[in-house]
C-alpha positions as semicolon CSV with decimal commas, in nm:
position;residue;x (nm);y (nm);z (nm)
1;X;0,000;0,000;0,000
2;X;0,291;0,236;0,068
3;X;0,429;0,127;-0,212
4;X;0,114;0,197;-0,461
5;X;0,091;0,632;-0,300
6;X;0,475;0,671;-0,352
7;X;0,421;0,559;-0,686
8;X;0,090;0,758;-0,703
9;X;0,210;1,126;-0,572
10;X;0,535;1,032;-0,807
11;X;0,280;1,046;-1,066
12;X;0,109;1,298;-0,982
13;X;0,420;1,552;-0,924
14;X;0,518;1,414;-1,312
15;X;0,214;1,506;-1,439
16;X;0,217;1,890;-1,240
17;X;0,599;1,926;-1,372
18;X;0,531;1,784;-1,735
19;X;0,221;2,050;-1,761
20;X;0,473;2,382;-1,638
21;X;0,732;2,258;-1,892
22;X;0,438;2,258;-2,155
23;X;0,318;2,592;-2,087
24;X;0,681;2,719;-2,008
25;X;0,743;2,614;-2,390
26;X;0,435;2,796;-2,492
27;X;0,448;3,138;-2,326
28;X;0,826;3,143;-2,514
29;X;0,692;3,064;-2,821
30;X;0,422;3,329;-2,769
31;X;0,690;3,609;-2,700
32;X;0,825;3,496;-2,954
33;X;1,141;3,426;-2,821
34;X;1,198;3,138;-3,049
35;X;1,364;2,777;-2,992
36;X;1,644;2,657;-3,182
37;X;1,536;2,337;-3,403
38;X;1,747;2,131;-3,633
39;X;2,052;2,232;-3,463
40;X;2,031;2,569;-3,670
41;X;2,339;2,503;-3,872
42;X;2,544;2,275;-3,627
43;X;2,745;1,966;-3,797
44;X;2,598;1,643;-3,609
45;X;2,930;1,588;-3,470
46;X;2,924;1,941;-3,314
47;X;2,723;1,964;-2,937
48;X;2,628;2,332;-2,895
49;X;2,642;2,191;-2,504
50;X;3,028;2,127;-2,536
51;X;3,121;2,507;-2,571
52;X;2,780;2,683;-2,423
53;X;2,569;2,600;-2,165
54;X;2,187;2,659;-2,210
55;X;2,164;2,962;-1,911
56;X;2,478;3,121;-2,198
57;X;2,257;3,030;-2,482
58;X;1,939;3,219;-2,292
59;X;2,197;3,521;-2,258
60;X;2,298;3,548;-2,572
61;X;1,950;3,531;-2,703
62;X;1,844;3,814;-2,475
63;X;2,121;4,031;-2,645
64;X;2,038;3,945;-2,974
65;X;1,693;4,017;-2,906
66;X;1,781;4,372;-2,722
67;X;1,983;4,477;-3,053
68;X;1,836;4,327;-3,378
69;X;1,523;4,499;-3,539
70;X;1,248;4,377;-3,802
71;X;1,256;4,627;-4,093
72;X;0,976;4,632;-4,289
73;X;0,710;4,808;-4,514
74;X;0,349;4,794;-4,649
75;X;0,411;4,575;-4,954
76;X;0,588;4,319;-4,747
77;X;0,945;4,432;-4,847
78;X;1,216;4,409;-4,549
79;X;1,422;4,236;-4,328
80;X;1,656;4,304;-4,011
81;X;1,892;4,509;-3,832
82;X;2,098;4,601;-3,593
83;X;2,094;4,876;-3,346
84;X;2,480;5,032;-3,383
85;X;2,431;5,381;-3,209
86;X;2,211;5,644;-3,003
87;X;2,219;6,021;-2,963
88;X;1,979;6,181;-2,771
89;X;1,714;5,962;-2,856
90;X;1,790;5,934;-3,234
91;X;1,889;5,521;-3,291
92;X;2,108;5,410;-3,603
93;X;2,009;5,061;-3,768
94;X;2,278;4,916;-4,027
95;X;2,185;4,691;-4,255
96;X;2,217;4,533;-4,567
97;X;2,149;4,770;-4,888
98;X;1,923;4,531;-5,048
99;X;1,678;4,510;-4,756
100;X;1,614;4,882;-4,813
101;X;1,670;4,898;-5,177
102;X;1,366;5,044;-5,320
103;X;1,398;5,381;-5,242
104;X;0,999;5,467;-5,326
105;X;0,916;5,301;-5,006
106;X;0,861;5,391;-4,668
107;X;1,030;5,153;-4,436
108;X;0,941;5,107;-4,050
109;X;1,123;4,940;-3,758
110;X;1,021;4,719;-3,493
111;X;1,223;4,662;-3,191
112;X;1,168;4,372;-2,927
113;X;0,946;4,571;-2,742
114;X;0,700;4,536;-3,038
115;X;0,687;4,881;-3,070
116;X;0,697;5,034;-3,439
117;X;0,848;5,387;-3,545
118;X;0,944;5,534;-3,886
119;X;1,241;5,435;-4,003
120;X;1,485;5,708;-4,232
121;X;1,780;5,602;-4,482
122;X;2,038;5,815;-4,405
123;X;2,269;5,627;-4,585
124;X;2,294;5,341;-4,878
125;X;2,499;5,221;-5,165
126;X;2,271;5,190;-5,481
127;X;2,541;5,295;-5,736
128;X;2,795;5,031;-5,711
129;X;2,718;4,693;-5,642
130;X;3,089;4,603;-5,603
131;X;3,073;4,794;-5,270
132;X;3,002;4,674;-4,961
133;X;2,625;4,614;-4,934
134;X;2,522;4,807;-4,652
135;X;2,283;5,099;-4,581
136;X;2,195;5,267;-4,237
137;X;1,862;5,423;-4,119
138;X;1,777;5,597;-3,809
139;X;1,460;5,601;-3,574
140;X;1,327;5,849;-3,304
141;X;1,228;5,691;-2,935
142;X;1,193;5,837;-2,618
143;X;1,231;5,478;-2,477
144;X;1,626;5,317;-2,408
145;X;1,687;5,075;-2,602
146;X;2,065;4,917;-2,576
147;X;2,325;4,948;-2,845
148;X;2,574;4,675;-3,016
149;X;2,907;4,657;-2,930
150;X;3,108;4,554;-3,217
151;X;3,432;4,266;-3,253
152;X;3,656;4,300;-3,496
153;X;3,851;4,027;-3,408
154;X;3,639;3,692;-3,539
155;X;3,838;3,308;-3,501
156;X;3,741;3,056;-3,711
157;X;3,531;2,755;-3,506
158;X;3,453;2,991;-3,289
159;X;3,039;2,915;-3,221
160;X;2,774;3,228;-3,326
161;X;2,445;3,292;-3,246
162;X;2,256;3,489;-3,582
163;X;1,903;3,630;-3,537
164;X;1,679;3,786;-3,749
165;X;1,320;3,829;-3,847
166;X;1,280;3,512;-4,166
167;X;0,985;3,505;-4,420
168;X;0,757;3,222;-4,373
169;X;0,566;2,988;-4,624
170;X;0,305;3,257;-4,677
171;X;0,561;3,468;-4,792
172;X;0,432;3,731;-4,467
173;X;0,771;3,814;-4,270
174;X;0,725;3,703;-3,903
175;X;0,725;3,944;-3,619
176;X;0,930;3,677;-3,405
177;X;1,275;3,653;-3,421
178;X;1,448;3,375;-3,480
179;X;1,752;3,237;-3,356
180;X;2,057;2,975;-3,464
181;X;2,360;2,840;-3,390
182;X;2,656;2,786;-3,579
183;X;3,023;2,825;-3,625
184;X;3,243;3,026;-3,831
185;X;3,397;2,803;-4,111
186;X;3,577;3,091;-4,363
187;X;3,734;3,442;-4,340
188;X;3,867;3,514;-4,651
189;X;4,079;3,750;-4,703
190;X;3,974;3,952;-4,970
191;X;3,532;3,991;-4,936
192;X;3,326;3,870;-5,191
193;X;3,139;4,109;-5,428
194;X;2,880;4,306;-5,139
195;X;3,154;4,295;-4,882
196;X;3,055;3,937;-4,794
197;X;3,383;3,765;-4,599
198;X;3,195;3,573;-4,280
199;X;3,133;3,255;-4,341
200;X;2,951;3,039;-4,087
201;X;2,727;2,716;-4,031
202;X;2,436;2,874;-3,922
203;X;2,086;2,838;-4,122
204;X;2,006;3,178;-4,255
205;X;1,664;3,220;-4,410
206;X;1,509;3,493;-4,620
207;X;1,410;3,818;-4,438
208;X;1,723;3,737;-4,185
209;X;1,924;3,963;-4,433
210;X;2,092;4,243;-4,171
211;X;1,990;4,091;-3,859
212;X;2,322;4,043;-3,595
213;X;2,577;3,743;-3,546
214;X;2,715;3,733;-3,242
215;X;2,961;3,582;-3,046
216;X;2,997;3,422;-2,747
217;X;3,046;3,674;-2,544
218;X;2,764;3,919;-2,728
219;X;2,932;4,145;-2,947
220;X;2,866;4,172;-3,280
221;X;3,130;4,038;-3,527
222;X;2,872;4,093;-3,809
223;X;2,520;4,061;-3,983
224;X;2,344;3,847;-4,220
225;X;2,400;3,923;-4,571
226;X;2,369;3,580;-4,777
227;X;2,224;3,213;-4,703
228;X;2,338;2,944;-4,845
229;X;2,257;2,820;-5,181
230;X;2,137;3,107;-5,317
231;X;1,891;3,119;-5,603
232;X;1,989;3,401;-5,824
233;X;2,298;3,526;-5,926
234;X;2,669;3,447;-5,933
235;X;2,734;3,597;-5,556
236;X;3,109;3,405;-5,552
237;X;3,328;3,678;-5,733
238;X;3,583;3,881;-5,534
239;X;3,565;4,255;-5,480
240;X;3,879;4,277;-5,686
241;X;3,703;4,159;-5,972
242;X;3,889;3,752;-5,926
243;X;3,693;3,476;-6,024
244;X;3,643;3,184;-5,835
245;X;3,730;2,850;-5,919
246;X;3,409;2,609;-5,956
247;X;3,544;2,351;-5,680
248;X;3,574;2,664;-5,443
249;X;3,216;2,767;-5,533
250;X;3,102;2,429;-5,432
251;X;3,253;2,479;-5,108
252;X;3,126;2,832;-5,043
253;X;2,740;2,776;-5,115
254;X;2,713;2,531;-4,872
255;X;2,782;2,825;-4,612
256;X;2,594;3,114;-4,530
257;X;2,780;3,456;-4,548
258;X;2,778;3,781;-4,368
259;X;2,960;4,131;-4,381
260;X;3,184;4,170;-4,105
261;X;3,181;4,444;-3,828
262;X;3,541;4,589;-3,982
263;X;3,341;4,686;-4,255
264;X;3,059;4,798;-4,042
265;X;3,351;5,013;-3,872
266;X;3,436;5,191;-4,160
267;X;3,119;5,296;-4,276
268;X;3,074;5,430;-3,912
269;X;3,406;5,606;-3,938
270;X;3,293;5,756;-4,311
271;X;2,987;5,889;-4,176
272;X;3,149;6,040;-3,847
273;X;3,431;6,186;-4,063
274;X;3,205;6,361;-4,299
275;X;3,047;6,501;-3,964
276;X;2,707;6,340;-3,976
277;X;2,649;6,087;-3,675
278;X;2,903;6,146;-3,386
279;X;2,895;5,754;-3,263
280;X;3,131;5,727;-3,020
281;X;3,359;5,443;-3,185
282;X;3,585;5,433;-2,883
283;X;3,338;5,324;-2,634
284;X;3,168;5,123;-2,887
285;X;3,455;4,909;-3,076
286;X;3,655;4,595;-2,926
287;X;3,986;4,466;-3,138
């Protein structure tokens, strides 16, 4: 008989703690602080657990989320960004050129507090596609919101966390980010055509384009720029006008790519030269 209530209150306490994980799971996915599935771009042989711990992995999810923005507009065109400075309430959003390329449309921004403001391009690269595809836009708040700290020191191996708001099957962009893991495979030397010269493991889907990578420690060593085998285009040329050899290629498709935050640098220092955005580099900028 003693036997029988142990294993009855044992039951009972599974079936309370099996219900809280349950709901736990759902009030995430409701904030939409999404779970990684499908490793997110890990190799099978590679255990996220072996170099990050799940409390890190909540951290580093919480910074992502604090930093990267949905861009988006009316006729469904968008995709992230990344909060890279503040002045008196004005914030500055990089991101990739081709997220805001269409210069007939109005663009707004949504940060992780769900909130929405009009977003301005102050800044983009529509002449020269040889350039590094970036742009930069700016938003007004009265509300804090925190600023990236960039890494311009990446290792290869090292494990990344990239975020960003993806399109779904119905072709709507989601209002939930979305986060995976992966490691960074390449640096080349010279950037690909668009500046791209991250490579990395992680799954990067469409509307992801500009959202952050981020290291282990939570600065920003880049943002989305290109997933892996991509649909249109010949995207594996070097900026210095080299062609790629086909059994390279092969190689480089199967990786996602990103622009790196040296390049974010200088397009930070051109601005602040030409006197437009004072952004602080110093306090803002780890080697």
């Amino acid at each position: 008989m003693a036997v029988l209530s142990t294993l009855l209150l044992v039951g009972i306490f599974w079936h309370i703690k099996t219900g809280q994980q349950t709901k736990l799971v759902e009030k995430i996915k409701q904030r939409g602080d999404d779970i990684l599935t499908n490793n997110g771009g890990l190799e099978k042989n590679e255990n996220p657990q072996d170099k990050i711990n799940l409390l890190h992995e909540r951290q580093l999810k919480i910074k992502a989320r604090l930093i990267t923005v949905r861009i988006f507009s009316s006729e469904e065109k968008g995709g992230s960004g990344v909060i890279i400075g503040e002045d008196n309430g004005i914030y500055y959003v990089i991101t990739n050129n081709h997220v805001i390329k269409d210069t007939n449309v109005n663009y707004k921004i949504q940060t992780y507090r769900n909130k929405i403001y009009v977003g301005e391009v102050i800044w983009q690269n529509n002449q020269d596609t040889v350039m590094d595809d970036l742009a930069l836009l700016k938003f007004s708040s009265s509300e804090k919101y925190n600023v990236a700290k960039l890494k311009k020191y990446v290792q290869k191996n090292e494990m990344v966390l990239a975020s960003g708001f993806p399109f779904q099957d119905n072709f709507t962009q989601s209002s939930n980010i979305k986060y995976t893991l992966g490691y960074v495979k390449n640096i080349l030397h010279e950037p690909l055509i668009g500046g791209y010269q991250l490579g990395y493991s992680n799954n990067i889907y469409s509307g992801m384009s500009g959202g952050s990578i981020l290291n282990q420690n939570g600065e920003l060593i880049g943002i989305n720029a290109l997933g892996s085998y991509p649909f249109l285009g010949n995207h594996y040329i070097y900026q210095n006008g080299t062609i790629i050899p086909d059994k390279e290629v092969a190689i480089m498709e199967k990786l996602s790519w990103g622009i790196s935050s040296s390049s974010i640098e200088k397009l930070m220092n051109k601005i602040q030269e030409e006197g437009l955005i004072n952004f602080n580099l110093n306090n803002k900028i780890n080697n």
